[in-house]
MARFI-991690 format. One record per atom (N, C-alpha, C): residue number from 1; atom name; residue in one letter; z negated, y negated, x. Coordinates in Angstrom, 1 decimal. Example, Ala and Ser with C-alpha at 12.3 -4.5 7.8 and 13.67 -1.06 7.14 Angstrom:
  nr atom rest     c3     c2     c1
   1    N    a   -7.8    5.7   13.2
   1   CA    a   -7.8    4.5   12.3
   1    C    a   -7.8    3.3   13.2
   2    N    s   -7.1    2.2   12.8
   2   CA    s   -7.1    1.1   13.7
   2    C    s   -7.9    0.0   12.9
END
This chain:
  nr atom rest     c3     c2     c1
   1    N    x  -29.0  -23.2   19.6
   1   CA    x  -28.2  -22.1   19.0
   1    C    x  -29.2  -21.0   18.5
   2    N    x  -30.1  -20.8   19.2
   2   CA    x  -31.4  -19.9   19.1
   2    C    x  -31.9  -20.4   17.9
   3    N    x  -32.2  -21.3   17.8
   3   CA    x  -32.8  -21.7   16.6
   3    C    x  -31.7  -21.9   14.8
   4    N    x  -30.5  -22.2   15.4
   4   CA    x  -29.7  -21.9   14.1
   4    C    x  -29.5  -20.5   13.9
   5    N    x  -29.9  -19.6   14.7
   5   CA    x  -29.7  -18.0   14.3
   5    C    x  -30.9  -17.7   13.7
   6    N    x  -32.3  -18.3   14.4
   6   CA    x  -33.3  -18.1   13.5
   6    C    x  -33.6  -18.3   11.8
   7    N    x  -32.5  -19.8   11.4
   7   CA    x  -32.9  -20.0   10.6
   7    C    x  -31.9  -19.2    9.6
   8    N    x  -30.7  -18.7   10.0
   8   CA    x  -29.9  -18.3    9.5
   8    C    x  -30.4  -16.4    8.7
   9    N    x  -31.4  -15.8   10.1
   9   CA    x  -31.8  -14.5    9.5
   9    C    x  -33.0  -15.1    8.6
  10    N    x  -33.7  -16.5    8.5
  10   CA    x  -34.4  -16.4    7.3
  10    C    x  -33.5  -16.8    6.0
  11    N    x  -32.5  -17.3    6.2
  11   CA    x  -32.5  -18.0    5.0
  11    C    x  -31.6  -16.0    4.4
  12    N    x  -30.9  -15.4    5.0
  12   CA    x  -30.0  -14.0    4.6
  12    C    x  -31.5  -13.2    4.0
  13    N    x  -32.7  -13.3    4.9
  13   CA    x  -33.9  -12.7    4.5
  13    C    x  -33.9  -12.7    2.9
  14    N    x  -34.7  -14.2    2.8
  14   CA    x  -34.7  -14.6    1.8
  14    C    x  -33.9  -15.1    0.4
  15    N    x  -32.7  -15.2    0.8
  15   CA    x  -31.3  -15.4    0.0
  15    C    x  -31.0  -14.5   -1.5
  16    N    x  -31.5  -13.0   -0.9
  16   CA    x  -31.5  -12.2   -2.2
  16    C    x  -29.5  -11.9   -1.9
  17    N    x  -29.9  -12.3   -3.5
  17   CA    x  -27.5  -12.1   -3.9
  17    C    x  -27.2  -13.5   -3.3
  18    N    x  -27.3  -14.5   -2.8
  18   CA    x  -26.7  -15.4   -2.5
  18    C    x  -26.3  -15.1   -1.0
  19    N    x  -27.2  -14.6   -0.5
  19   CA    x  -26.7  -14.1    0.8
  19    C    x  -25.1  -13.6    1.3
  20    N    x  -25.0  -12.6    0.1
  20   CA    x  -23.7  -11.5    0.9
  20    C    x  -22.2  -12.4    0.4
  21    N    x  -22.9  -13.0   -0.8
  21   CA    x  -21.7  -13.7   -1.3
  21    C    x  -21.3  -15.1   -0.7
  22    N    x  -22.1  -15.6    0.2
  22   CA    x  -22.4  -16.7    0.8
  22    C    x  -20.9  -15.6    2.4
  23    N    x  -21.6  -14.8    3.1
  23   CA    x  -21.2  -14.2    3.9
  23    C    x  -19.5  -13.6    4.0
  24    N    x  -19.4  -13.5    2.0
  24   CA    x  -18.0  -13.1    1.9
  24    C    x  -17.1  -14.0    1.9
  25    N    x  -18.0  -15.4    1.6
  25   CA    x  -16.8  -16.5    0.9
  25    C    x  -16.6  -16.9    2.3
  26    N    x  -17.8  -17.1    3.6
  26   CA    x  -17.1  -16.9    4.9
  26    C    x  -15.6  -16.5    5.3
  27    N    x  -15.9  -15.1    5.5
  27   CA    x  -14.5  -14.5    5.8
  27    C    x  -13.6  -15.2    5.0
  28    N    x  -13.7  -16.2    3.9
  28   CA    x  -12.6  -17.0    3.3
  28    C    x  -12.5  -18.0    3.9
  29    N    x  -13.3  -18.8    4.4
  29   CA    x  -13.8  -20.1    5.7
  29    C    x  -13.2  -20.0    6.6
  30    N    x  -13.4  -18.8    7.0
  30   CA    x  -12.9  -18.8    8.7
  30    C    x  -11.9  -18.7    9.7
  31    N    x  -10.8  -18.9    8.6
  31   CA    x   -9.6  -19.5    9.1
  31    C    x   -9.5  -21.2   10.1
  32    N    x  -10.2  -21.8    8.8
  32   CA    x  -10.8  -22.6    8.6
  32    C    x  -11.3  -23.5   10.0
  33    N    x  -12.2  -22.7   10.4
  33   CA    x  -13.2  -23.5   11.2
  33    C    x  -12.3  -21.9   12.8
  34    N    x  -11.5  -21.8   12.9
  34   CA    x  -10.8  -21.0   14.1
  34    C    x  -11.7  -19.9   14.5
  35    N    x  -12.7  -18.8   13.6
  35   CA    x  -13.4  -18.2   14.2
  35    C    x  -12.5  -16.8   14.3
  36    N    x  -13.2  -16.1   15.4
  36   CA    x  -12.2  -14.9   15.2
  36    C    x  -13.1  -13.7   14.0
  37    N    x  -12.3  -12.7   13.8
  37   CA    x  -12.8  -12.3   12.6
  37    C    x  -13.6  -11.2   13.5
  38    N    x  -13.5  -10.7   14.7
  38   CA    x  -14.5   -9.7   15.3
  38    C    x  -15.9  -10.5   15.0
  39    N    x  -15.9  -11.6   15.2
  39   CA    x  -17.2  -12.2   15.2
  39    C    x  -18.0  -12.6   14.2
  40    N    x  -17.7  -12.6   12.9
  40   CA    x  -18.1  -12.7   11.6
  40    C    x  -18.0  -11.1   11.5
  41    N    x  -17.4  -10.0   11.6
  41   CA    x  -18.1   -8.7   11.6
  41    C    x  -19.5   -8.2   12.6
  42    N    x  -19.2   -8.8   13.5
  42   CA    x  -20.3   -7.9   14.0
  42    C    x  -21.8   -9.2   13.9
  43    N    x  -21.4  -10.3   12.9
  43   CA    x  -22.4  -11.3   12.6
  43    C    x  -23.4  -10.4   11.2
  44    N    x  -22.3   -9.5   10.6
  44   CA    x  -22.4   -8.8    9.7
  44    C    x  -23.9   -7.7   10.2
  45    N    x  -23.4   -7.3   11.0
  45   CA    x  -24.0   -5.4   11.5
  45    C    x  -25.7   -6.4   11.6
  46    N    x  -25.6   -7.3   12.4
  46   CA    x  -26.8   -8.0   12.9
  46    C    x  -27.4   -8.5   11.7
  47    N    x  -27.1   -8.8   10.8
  47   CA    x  -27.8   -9.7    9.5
  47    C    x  -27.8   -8.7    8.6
  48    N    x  -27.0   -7.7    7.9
  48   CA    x  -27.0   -7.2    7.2
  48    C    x  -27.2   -5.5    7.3
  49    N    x  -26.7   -4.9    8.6
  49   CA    x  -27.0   -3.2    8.9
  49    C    x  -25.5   -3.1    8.3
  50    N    x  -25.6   -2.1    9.0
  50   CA    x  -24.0   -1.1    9.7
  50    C    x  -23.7   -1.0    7.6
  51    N    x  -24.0   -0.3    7.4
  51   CA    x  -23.4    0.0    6.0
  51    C    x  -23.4   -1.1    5.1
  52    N    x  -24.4   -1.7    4.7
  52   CA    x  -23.9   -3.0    4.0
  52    C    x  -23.6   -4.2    4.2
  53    N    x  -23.3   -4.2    5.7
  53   CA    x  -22.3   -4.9    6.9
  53    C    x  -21.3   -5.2    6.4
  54    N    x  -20.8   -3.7    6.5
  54   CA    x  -19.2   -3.1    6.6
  54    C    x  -18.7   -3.1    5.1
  55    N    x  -19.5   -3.0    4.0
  55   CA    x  -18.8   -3.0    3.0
  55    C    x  -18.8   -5.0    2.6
  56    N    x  -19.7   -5.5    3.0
  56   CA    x  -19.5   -6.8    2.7
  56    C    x  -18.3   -7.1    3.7
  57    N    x  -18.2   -7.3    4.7
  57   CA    x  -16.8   -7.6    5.8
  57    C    x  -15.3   -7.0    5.0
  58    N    x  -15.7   -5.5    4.5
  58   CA    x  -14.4   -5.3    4.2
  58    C    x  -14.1   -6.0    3.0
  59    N    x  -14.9   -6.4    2.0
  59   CA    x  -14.8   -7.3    0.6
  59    C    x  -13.8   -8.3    1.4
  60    N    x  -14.8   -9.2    2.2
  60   CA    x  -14.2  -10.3    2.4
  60    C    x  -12.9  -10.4    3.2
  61    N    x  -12.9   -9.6    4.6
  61   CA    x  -11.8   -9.7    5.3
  61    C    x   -9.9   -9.2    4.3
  62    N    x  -10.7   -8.3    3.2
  62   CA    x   -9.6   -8.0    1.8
  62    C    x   -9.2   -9.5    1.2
  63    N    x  -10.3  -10.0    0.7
  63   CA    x   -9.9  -11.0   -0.1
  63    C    x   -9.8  -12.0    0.7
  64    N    x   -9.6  -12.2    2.0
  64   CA    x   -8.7  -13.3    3.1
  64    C    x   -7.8  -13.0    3.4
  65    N    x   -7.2  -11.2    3.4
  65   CA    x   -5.8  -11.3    3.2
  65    C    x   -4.9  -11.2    2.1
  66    N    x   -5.7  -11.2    0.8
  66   CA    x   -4.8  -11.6   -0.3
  66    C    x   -4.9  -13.1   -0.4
  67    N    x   -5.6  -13.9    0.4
  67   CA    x   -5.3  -15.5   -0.1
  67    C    x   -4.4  -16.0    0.7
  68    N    x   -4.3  -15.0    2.2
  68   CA    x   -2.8  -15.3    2.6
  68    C    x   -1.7  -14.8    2.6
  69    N    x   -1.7  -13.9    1.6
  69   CA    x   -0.4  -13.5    1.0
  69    C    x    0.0  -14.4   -0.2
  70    N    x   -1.4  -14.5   -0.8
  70   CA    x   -1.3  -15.7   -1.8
  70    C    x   -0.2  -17.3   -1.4
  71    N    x   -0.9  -17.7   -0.5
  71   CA    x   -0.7  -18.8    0.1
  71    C    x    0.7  -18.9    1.1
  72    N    x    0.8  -17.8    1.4
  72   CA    x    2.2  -17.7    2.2
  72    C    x    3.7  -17.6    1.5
  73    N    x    3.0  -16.7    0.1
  73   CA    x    4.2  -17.3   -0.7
  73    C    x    4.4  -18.1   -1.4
  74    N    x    3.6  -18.9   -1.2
  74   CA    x    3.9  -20.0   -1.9
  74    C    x    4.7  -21.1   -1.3
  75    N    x    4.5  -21.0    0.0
  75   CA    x    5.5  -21.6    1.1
  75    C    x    6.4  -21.0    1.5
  76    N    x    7.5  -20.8    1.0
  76   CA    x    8.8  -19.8    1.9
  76    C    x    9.3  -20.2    3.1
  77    N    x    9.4  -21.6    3.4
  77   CA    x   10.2  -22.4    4.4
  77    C    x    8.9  -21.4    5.4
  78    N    x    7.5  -22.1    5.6
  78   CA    x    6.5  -21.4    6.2
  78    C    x    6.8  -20.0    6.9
  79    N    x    6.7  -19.5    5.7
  79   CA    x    7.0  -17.9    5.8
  79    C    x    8.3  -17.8    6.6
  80    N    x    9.4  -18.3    6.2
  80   CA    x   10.8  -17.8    7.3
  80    C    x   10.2  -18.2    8.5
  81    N    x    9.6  -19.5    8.7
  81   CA    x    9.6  -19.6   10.5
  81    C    x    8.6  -18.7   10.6
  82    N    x    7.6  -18.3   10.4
  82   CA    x    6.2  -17.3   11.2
  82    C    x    7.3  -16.0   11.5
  83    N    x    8.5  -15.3   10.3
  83   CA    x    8.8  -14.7   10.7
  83    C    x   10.0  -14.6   11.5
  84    N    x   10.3  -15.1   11.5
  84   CA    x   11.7  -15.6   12.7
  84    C    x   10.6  -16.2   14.1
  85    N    x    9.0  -16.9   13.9
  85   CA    x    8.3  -16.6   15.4
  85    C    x    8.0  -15.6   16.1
  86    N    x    7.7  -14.4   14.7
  86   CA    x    7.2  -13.1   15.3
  86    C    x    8.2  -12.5   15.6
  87    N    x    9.5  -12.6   15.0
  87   CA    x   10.9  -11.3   16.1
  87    C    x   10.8  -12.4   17.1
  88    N    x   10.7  -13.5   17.3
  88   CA    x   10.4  -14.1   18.7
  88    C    x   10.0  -13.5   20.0
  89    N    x    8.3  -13.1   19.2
  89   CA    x    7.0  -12.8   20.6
  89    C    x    6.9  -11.5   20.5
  90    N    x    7.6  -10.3   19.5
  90   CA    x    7.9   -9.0   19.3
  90    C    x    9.2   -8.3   19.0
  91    N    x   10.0   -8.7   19.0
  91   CA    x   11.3   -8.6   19.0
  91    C    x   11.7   -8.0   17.6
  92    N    x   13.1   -8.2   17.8
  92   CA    x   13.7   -8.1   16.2
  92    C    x   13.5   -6.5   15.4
  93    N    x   13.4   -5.3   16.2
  93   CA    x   13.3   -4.4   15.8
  93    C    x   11.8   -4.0   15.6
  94    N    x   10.7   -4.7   15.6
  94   CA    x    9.6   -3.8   15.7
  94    C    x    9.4   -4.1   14.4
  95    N    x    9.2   -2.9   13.6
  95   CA    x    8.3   -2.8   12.2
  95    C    x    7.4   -1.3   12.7
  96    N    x    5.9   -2.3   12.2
  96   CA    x    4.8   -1.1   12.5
  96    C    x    4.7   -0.5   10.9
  97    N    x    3.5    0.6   11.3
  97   CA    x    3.1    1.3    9.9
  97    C    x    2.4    0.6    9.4
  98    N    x    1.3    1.2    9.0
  98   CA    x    0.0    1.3    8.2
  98    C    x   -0.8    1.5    9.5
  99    N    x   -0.9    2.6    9.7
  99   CA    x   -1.8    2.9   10.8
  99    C    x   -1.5    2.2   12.0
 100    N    x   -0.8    2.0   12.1
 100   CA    x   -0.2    1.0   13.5
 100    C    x   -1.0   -0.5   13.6
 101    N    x   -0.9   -1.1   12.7
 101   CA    x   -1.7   -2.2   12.0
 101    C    x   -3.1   -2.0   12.1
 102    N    x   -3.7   -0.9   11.6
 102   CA    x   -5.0   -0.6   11.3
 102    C    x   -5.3   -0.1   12.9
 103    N    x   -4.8    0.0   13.9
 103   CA    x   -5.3   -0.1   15.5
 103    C    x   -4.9   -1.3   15.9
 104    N    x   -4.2   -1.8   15.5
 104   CA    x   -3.9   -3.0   16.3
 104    C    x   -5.0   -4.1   15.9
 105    N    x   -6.0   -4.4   14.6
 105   CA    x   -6.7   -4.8   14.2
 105    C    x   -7.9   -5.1   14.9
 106    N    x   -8.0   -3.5   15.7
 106   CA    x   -8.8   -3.4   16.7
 106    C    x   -9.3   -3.6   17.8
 107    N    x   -8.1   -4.7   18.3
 107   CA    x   -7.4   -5.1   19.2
 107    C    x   -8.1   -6.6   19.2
 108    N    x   -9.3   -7.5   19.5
 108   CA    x   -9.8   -8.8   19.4
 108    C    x   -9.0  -10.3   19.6
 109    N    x   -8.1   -9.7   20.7
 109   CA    x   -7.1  -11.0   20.6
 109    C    x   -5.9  -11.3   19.8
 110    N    x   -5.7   -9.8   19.4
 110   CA    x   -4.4  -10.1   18.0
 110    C    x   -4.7  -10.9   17.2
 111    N    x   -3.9  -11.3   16.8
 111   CA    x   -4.4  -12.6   15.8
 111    C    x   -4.1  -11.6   14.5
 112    N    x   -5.3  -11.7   13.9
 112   CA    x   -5.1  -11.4   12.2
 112    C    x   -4.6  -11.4   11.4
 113    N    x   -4.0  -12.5   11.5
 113   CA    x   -2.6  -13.5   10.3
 113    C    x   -1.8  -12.7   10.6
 114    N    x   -1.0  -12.5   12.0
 114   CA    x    0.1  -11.9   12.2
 114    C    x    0.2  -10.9   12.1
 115    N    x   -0.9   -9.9   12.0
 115   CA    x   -0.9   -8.2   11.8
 115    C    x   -0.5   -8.4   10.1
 116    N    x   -1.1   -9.2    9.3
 116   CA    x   -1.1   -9.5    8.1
 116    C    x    0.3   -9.6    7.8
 117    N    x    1.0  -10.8    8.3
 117   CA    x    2.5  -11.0    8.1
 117    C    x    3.3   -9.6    8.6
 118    N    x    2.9   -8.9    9.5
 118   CA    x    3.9   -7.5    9.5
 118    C    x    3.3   -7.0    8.5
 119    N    x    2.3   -6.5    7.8
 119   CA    x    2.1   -5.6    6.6
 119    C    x    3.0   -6.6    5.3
 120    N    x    2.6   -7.8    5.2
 120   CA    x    3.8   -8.0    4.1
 120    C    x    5.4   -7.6    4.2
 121    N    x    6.3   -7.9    5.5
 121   CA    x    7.1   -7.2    5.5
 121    C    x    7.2   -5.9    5.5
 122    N    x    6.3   -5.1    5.5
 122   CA    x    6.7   -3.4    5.6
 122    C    x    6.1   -3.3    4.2
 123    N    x    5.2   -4.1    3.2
 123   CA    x    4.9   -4.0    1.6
 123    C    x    6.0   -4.3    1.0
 124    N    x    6.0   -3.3    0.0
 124   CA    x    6.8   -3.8   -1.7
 124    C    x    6.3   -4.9   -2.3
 125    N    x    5.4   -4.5   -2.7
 125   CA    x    4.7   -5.8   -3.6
 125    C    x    3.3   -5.8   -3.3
 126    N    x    3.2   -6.7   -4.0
 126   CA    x    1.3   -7.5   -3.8
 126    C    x    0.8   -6.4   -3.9
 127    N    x    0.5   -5.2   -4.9
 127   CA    x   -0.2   -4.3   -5.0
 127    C    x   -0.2   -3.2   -3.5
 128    N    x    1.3   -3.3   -3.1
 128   CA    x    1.5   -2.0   -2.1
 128    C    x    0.4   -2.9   -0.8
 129    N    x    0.9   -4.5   -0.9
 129   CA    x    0.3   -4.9    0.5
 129    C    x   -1.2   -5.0    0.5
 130    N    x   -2.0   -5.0   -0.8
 130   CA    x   -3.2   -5.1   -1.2
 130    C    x   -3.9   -3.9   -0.9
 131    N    x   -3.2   -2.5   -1.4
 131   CA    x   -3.8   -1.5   -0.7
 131    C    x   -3.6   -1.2    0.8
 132    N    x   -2.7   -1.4    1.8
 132   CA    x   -2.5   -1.4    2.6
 132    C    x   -3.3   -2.4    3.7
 133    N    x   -3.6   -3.4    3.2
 133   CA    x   -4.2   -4.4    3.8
 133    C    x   -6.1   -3.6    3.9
 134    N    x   -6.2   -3.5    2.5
 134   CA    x   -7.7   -2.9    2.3
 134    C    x   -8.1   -1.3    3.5
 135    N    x   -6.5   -0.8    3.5
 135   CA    x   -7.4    0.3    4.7
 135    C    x   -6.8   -0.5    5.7
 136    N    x   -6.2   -1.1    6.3
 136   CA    x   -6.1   -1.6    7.6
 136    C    x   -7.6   -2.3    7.8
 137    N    x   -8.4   -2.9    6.5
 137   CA    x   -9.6   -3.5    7.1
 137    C    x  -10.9   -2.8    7.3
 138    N    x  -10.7   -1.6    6.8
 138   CA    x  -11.9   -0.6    7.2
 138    C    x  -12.6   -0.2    8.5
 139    N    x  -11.3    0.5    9.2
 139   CA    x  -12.0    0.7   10.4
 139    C    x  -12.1   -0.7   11.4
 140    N    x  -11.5   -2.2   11.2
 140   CA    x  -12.2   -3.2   12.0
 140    C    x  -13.3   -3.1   11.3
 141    N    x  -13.8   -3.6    9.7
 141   CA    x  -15.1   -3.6    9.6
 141    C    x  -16.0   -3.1    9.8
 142    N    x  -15.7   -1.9    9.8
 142   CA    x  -16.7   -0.5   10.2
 142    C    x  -16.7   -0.4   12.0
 143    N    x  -16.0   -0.5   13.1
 143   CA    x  -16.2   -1.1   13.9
 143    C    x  -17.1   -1.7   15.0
 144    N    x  -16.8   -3.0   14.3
 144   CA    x  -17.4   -4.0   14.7
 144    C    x  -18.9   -4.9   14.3
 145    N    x  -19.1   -3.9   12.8
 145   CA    x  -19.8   -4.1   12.3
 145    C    x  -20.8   -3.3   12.8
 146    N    x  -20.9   -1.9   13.1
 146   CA    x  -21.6   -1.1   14.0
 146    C    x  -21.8   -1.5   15.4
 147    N    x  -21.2   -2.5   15.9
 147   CA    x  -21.2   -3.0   16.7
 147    C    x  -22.4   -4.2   17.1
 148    N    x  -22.4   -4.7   15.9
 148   CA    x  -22.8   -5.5   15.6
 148    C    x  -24.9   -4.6   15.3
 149    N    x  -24.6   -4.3   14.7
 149   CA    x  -25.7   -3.6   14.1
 149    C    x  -26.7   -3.0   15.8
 150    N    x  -25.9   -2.7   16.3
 150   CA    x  -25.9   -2.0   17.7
 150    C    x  -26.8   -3.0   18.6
 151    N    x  -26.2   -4.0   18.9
 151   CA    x  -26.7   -5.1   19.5
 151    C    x  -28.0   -5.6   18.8
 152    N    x  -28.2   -5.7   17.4
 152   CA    x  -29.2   -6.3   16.6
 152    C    x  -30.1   -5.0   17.1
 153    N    x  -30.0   -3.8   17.5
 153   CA    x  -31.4   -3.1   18.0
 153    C    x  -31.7   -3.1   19.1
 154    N    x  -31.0   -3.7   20.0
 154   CA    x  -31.4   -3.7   21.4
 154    C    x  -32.7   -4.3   21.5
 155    N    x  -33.2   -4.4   22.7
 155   CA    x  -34.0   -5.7   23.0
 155    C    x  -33.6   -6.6   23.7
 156    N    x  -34.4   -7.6   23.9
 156   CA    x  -33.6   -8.4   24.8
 156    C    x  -33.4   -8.1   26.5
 157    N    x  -34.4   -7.9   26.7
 157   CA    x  -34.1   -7.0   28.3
 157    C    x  -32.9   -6.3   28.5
 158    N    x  -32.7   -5.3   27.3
 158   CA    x  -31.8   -4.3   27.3
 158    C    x  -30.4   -5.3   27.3
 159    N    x  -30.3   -6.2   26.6
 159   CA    x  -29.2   -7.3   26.1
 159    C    x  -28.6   -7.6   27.8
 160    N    x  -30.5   -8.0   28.6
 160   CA    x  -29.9   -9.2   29.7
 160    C    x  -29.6   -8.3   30.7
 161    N    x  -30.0   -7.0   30.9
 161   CA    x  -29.4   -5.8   31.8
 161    C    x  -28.6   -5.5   31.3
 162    N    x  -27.5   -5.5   30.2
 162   CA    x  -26.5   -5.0   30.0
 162    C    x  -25.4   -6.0   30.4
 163    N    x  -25.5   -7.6   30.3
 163   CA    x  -25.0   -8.5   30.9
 163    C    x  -24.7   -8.9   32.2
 164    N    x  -26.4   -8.4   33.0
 164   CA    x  -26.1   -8.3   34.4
 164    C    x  -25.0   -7.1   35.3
 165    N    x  -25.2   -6.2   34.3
 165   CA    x  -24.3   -5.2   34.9
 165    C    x  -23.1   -5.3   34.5
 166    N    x  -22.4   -6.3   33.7
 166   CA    x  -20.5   -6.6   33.2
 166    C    x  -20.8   -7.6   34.4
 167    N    x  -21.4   -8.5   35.4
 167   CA    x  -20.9   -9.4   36.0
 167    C    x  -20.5   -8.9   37.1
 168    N    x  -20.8   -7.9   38.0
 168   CA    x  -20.0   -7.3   38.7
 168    C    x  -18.6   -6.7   39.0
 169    N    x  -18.6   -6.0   37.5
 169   CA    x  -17.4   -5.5   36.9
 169    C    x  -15.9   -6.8   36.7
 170    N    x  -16.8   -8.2   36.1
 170   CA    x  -16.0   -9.3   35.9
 170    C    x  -15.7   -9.6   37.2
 171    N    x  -16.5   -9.6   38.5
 171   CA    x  -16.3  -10.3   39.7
 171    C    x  -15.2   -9.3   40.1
 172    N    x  -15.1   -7.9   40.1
 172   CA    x  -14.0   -6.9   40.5
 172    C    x  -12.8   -7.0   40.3
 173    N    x  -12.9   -7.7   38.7
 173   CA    x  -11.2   -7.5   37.8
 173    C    x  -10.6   -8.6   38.3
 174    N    x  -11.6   -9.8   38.6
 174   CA    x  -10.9  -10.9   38.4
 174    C    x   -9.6  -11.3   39.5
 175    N    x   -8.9  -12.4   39.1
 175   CA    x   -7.9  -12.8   39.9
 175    C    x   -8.0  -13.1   41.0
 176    N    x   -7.3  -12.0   41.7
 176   CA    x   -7.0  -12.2   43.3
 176    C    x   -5.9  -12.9   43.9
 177    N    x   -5.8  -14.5   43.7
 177   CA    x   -4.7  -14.4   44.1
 177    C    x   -5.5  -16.2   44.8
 178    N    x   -4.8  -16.5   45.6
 178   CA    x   -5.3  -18.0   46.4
 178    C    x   -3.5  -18.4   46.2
 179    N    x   -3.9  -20.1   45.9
 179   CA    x   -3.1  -21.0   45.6
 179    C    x   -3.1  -21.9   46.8
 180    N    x   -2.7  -22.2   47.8
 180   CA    x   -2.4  -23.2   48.6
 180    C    x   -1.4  -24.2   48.4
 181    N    x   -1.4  -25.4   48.5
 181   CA    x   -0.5  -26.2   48.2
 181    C    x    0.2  -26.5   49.6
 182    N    x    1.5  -27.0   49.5
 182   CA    x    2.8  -27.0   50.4
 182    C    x    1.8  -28.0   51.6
 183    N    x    1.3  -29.5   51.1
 183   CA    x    1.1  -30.3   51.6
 183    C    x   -0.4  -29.6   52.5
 184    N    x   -1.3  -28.3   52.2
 184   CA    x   -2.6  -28.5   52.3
 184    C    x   -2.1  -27.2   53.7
 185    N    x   -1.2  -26.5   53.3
 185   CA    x   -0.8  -25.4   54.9
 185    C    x   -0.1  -26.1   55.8
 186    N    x    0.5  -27.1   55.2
 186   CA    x    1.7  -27.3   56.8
 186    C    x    1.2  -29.0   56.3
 187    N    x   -0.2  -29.2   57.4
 187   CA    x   -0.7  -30.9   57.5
 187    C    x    0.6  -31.8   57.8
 188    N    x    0.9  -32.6   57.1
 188   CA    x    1.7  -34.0   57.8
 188    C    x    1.2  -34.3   58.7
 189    N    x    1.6  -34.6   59.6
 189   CA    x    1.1  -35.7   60.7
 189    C    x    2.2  -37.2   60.4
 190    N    x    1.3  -38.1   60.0
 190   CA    x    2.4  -39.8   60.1
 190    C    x    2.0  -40.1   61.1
END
């Protein structure tokens, strides 16, 4: 892995314009291959720096959600079940804003698509959801991309002491609960 990251900061080094456009057609990919989109931002901050990060991430994470607005209407059958899943797993009355969306974004385990499918229902048209989509993607790329950028100045020491110190914190949170089975408390005797 170390070494595909290596070759990866030569080839972005060296790449010139092929680089960012290589990086944006990503964010078109990466549905694709199931990556999450925090991680192609802050792949950004590390390869590219906080500001020309964030304006490449937000290019792309824009033009991933117009190819599935694109693509979602073109399937309506699709489109009615995602939305008849989501009053499912959020109930029939939740319509968010703009801004509602654009925090929720910031949220790593929401899934993307589906913050995307509530902005089409609360958009008029392609144009309303296109601008609305474009600020919902700012502050994740700006974010995460500084996030990103953040980490690419550390050192590594700093990296492996910042790691050692979340493992405690992980041993604190984690689940307290013990499972015994019927057969393993109360022994049979045959």
């Amino acid at each position: 892995m170390e070494q595909f990251g290596n070759y990866m900061m030569v080839f972005i080094e060296t790449g010139g314009l092929l680089a960012p456009i290589l990086f944006i057609s990503f964010h078109l990919f990466r549905p694709l291959f199931f990556l999450p989109v925090v991680f192609i931002c802050i792949s950004g901050g590390v390869l590219f720096g906080a500001v020309a990060g964030t304006l490449y991430s937000v290019i792309g994470i824009t033009l991933s959600s117009i190819t599935f607005y694109i693509v979602i209407r073109l399937m309506p059958d699709t489109f009615g079940k995602l939305v008849r899943l989501k009053r499912k797993l959020l109930g029939n009355s939740s319509e968010f804003t703009t801004s509602q969306i654009a925090l929720l974004r910031l949220v790593p385990f929401i899934h993307f698509h589906l913050l995307s499918l509530c902005l089409i229902e609360i958009s008029e048209n392609f144009r309303d959801y296109t601008r609305s989509s474009l600020l919902t993607n700012i502050p994740l790329a700006f974010v995460y991309t500084s996030v990103g950028k953040w980490l690419s100045s550390l050192s590594p020491i700093s990296i492996l002491l910042f790691l050692l110190a979340l493992l405690p914190i992980i041993y604190i949170l984690r689940r307290k609960e013990i499972i015994i089975k019927w057969n393993d408390f109360f022994q049979v005797s045959t």
